[in-house]
N, C-alpha and C positions, 0 to 999 in steps of 0.2 A: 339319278335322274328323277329322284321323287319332286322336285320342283318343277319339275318342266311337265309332268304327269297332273300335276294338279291344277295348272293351266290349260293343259292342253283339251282336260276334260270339259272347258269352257267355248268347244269350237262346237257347240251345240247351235241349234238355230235361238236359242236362247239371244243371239246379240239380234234378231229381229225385230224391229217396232212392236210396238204394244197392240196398233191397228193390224198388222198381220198374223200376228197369233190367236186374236181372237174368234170364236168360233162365231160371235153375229158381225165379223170384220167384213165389209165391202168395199167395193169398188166406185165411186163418185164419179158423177156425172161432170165433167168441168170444163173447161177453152179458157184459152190463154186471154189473158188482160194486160192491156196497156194502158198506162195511165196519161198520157198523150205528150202534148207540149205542153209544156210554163212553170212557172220557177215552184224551186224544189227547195229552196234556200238550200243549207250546207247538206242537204242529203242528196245520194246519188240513188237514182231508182235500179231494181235487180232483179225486177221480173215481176209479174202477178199472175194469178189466175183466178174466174169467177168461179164460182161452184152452184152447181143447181140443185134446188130441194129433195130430188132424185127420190126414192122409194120412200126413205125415212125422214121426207120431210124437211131438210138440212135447213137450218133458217133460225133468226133473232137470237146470233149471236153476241152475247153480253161480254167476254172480258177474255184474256188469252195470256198461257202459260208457257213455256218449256220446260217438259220434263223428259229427263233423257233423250232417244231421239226423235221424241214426237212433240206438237204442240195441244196443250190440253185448253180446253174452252167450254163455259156453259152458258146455258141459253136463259131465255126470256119464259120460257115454258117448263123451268125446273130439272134439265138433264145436262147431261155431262157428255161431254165428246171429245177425243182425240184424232188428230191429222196427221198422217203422215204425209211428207213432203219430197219431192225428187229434185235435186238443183243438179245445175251442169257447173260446173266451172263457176262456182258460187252463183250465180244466177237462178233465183226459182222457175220452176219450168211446169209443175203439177202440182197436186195433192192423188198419191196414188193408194190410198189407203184410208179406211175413217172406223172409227167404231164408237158410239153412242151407247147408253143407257140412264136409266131415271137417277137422281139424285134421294134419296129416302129420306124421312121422319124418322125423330127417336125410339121409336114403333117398328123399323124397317117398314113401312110403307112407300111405295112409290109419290114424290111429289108430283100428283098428275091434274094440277091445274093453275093455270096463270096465276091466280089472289095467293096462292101457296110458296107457290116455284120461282117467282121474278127474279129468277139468279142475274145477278148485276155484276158481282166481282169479285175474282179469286185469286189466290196467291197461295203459295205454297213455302210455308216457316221452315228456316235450316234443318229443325226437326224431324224435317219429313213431314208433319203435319198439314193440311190443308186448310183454308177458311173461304168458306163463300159467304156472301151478302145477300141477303135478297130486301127487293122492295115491296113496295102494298102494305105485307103483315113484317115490317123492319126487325131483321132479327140478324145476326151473324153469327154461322156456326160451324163448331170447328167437324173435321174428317180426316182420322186416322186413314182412308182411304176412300176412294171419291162412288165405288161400287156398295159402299158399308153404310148402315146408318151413321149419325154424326155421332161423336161422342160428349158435346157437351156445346157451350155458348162461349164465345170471343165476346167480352164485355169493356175491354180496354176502350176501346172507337164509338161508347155510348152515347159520350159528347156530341157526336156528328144524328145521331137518328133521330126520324122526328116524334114527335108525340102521339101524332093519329097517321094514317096511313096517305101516300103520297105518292107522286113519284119523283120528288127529289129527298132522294136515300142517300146511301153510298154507294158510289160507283166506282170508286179506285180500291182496291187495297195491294199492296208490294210488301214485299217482307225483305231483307237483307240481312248479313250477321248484326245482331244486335238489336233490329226493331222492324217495323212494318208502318209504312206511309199509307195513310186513311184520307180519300177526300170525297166530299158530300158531292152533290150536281147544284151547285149555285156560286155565285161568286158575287155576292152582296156587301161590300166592305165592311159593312157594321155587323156583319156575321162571320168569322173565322170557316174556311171550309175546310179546310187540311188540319192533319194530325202528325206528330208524330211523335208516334210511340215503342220506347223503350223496353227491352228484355224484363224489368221491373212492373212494368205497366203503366209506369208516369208517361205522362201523354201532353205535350206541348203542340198548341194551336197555332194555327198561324192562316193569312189569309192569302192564297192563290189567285191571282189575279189574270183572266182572261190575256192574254196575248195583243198587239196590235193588230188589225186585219180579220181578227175573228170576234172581239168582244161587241164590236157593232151587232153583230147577228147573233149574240147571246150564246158565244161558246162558253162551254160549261166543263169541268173533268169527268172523264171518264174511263178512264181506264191509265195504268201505270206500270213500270217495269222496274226492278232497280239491279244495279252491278255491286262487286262482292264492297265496292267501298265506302255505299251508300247513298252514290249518287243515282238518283232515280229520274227517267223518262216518262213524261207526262204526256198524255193526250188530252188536248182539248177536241169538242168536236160540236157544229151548230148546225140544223136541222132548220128548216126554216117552209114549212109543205105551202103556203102560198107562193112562195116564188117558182118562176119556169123549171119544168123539169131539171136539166143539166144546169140549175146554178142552185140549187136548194141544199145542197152539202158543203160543209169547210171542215177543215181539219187544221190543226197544231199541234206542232210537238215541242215542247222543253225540254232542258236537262236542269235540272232541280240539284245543286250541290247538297251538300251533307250539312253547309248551315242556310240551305234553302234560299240559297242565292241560286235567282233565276234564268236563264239563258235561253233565247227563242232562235231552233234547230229551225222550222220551217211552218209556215203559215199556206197549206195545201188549199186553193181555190179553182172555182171554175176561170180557164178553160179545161181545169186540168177533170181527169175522167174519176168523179169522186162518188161515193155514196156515204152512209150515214153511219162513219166508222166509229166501235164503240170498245177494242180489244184493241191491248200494243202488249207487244214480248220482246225483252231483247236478250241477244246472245253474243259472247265471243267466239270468231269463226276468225281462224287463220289468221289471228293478229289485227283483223276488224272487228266493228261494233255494229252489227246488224239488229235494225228494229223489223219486225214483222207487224202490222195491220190489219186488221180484220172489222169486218163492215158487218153493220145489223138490219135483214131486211125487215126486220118486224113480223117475221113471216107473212110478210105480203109479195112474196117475188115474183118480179114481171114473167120469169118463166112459166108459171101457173095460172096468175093471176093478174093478165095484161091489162093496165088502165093511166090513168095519169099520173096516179101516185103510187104506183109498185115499185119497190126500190132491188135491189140487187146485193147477194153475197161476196164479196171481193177481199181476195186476199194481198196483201203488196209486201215488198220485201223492199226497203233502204237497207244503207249503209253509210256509215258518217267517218269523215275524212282522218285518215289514222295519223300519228305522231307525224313530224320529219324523217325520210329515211336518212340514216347514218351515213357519213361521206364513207365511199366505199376502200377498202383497206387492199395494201397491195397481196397479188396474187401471192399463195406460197408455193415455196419451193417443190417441185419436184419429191414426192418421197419413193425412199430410198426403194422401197417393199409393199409398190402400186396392190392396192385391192382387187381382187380376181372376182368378183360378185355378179360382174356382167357373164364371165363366162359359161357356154350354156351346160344342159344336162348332159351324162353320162348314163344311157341306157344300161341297165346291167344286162337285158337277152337283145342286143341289137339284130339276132336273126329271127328275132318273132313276130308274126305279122302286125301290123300295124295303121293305123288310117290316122292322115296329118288333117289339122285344124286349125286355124289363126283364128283369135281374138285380137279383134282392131281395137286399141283403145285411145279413148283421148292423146295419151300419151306416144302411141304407135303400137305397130304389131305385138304379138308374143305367138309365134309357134310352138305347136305343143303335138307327139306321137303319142295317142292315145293308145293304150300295150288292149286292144282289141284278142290277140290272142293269150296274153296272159292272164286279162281280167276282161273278161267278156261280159258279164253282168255290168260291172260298175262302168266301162266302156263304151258299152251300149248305150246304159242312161245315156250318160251324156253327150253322145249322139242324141239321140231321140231329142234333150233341150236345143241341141245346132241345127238339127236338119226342120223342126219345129219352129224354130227363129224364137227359143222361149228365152234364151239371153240375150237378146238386142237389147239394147236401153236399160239392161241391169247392171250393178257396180262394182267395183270392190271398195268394198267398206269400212276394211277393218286391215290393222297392221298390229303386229305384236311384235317386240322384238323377243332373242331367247339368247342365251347363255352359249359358247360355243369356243373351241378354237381360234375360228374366223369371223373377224367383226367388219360390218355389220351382219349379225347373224338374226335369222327370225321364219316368219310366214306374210301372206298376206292373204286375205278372203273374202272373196266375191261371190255373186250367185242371186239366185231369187229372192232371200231372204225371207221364205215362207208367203212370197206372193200368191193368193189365189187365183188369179189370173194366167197365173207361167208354172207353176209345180205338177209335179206329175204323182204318181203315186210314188211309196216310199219300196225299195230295193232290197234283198238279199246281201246281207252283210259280207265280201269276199276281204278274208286276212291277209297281212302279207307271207304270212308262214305258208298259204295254199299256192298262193302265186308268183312266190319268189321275187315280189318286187321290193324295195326300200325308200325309206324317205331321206333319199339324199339330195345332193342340190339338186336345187330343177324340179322333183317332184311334183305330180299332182295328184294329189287325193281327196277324200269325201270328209267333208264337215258333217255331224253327225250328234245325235244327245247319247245316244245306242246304239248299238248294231243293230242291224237291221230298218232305221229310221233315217237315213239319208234320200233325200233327196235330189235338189239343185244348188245347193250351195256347194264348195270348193275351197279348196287352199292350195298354196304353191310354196315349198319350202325355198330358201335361202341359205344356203350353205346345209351341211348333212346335220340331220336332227333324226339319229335311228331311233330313238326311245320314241317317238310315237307308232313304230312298226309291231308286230303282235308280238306277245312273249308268251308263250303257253307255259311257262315255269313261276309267270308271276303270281303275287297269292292274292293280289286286288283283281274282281273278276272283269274289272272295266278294263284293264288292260292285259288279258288275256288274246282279248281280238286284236286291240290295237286299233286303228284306220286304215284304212283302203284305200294304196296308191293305185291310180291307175292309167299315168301317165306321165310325160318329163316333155320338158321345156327345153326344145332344142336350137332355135333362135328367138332372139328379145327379153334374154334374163338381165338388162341392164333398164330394160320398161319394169320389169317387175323389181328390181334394185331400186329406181325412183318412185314406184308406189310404196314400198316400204319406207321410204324417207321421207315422203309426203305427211305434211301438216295433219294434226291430228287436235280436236275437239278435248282440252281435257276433263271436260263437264262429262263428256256423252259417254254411256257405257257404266253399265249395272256390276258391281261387285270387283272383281277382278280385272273386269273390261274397262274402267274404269281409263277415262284415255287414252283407249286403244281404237276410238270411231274417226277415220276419217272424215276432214273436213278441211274443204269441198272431197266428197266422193269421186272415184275414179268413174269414167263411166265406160261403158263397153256398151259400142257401140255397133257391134257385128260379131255373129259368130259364124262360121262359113268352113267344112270341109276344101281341103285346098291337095291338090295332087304332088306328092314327095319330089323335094329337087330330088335330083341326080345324085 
């Protein structure tokens, strides 16, 4: 079992966003956004939401990332921030999560002022490495990590900076296997604004030309995204503050081929509900190509600072039209030695008291007898999250599969994900050697980094997987305890079968996890004590 041992040590809260782990992580201020009526060209909208400056000022967002499963972003005022995001059903719905701090000098100093900080544009090299832009004092610098001083200068993208300080810098930079796409903010034909540059450092110019429908009003690049092939997503975007309120924003997006053959995805205009977006990210979700937007209020937002020209934080989510689907292939056959996956739990003390609970989810029910008298500690918690409503609107996130007898074999696991809004304190570690439970099918037990450190997070086995139960004979002392079941799924293990098979993210998820983040998230949508049939 030593394989299944050294994943399993991975059902730590470690698969929670980077905004929920962190100790200055909060909670944002935000309401749903619509982006209204009028053409979207080939992108289909997925939801938005505003976000307000709220305590730490949230505001003059400059450029926007995906890293793992957050979006990373820095501003106009020198700092770096991550969002975590909550979608339903691919659909954005929130930002339930943010965590900020300063970007630093080669000095670790904080960069704490505009002429220093004018972070424009960032991307993150296969490397792992980071590189932000800034403008005014034009420099690009590279960051082993974005909390660290930088470690040296990006000097490939020299071509594009200007000579004395300005504010047309660069505003795009994208990285993909093999190079990084650099564009200035002009689009002057007799001046090349785009780069692109090679793993080598050769660096071929070329000139991006504004869009139909936005280069009247002086759209300029600003921000870009690329996929692993090298085709990159461009934003253009024009800012125009004489014109009326609701018509002084446009937006464009390309797709920019790999030999920079240009394609116009959609030319965003009033009537539609725009502000002065200057960040695009894009990801692979479920077999689509979602771009994500983000707008820069200058830090003038009309929540604060209500006048004519206060502009607004907005986030938007597209997505663009996927291949043909495949004509569909005829049913098969009947097999012979139907899978039993749906079938439910097998209590092992079915005479010991117990209190029932459904979890509604997207998908439907799952009932589950939490073993109240055999693990009364861990049992309780999780009361305390049900009868508390602290699982409503929280997901299951994650699917792993495991090695087994019976295939398909695995877990899946949901819960707060280190929400500080919904976690309660951390629990008394109970083994299964104290309480004679097992992790057999059906199971449910506590996702943990320790004993003792569980929370609100969860898992539900699929088919039996006893090696994550305690073994006092082992000589690793992490699996001495084991995890703490403390409950079985006694109708809707065939809801919990199709979250296991459900679409999975293979970007999202650190080390081992790798691949293992659902995408779209299940969502659970009710957790409600319910009185045992008959």
């Amino acid at each position: 079992m030593t394989w299944m041992r050294a994943l399993a040590l991975t059902l730590a809260l470690a698969a929670a966003p980077l905004a929920a782990r962190g100790d200055d992580a909060f909670l944002p201020e935000t309401a749903p956004a619509d982006i209204g009526t009028g053409d979207t060209g080939v992108l289909t909208f997925r939801g938005g939401v505003e976000i307000f400056p709220d305590k730490a000022d949230i505001g003059g967002i400059s450029s926007l990332e995906w890293h793992g499963d957050t979006l990373v972003a820095i501003t106009d005022d020198g700092r770096w921030m991550e969002l975590s995001i909550d979608q339903v059903q691919g659909r954005l719905t929130d930002v339930s999560g943010v965590r900020l701090g300063p970007l630093r000098d080669a000095k670790g100093s904080a960069i704490d002022d505009k002429t220093r900080g004018d972070a424009e544009a960032l991307t993150r090299l296969p490397s792992g490495e980071w590189l932000v832009a800034f403008e005014q004092q034009h420099r690009i610098w590279r960051y082993g990590d974005l909390v660290r001083p930088p470690s040296g200068d990006y000097t490939a993208a020299s071509a594009l900076l200007p000579a004395k300080p300005s504010n047309d810098g660069i505003e795009t930079l994208a990285a993909y296997p093999g190079g990084v796409l650099a564009c200035g903010e002009w689009t002057d034909p007799a001046r090349p604004n785009c780069l692109r540059i090679g793993d080598d450092g050769a660096a071929t110019p070329f000139t991006l030309p504004a869009p139909e429908g936005i280069a009247a009003y002086g759209g300029v690049p600003t921000d870009a995204s690329c996929k692993g092939d090298g085709t990159c997503y461009v934003l253009f975007r024009s800012y125009t503050p004489s014109d009326p309120p609701k018509q002084r924003s446009r937006a464009a997006i390309i797709a920019l081929a790999p030999d920079n053959t240009a394609t116009t995805l959609a030319v965003l205009a009033p009537p539609l509900v725009l502000d002065n977006f200057e960040g695009l990210a894009v990801r692979e979700e479920a077999g689509a190509t979602a771009l994500y937007l983000i707008s820069d209020d200058n830090n003038d937002n009309c929540r604060t600072r209500e006048h004519d020209k206060c502009q607004r934080t907005y986030l938007y989510k597209f997505t663009l039209p996927g291949p043909p689907a495949p004509e569909a292939a005829p049913a098969p056959a009947p097999a012979a030695n139907p899978l039993v996956t749906a079938r439910p739990a097998v209590r092992p003390h079915p005479e010991a008291a117990s209190v029932t609970v459904v979890l509604e989810t997207e998908l439907g029910p799952v009932t589950i007898a939490l073993e109240t008298e055999r693990a009364p500690v861990t049992a309780g918690n999780f009361l305390r999250y049900v009868d508390q409503k602290r699982l409503d609107g929280t997901t299951f996130y994650r699917a792993m599969a495991l090695e087994g007898e019976r295939q398909p074999s695995g877990l899946v696991q949901g819960g707060t994900r280190g929400d500080p809004r919904r976690v309660l304190p951390k629990i008394a570690h109970e083994p299964t050697s104290t309480t004679g439970l097992t992790h057999a099918h059906g199971a449910l037990s506590m996702a943990m980094g320790a004993p003792g450190d569980a929370d609100g997070d969860f898992f539900i086995m699929v088919e039996d997987q006893n090696g994550f139960d305690a073994d006092p004979t082992a000589s690793d002392p992490a699996w001495v305890a084991g995890y703490a079941v403390f409950g079985y799924v006694t109708e809707g293990m065939d809801i919990v079968a199709k979250i296991l098979a459900a679409p999975r993210d293979p970007e999202a998820g650190d080390g081992v996890m790798k691949g293992q983040m659902l995408e779209p998230k299940i969502k659970i949508l009710s957790a409600r004590r319910v009185e045992p049939k008959p």
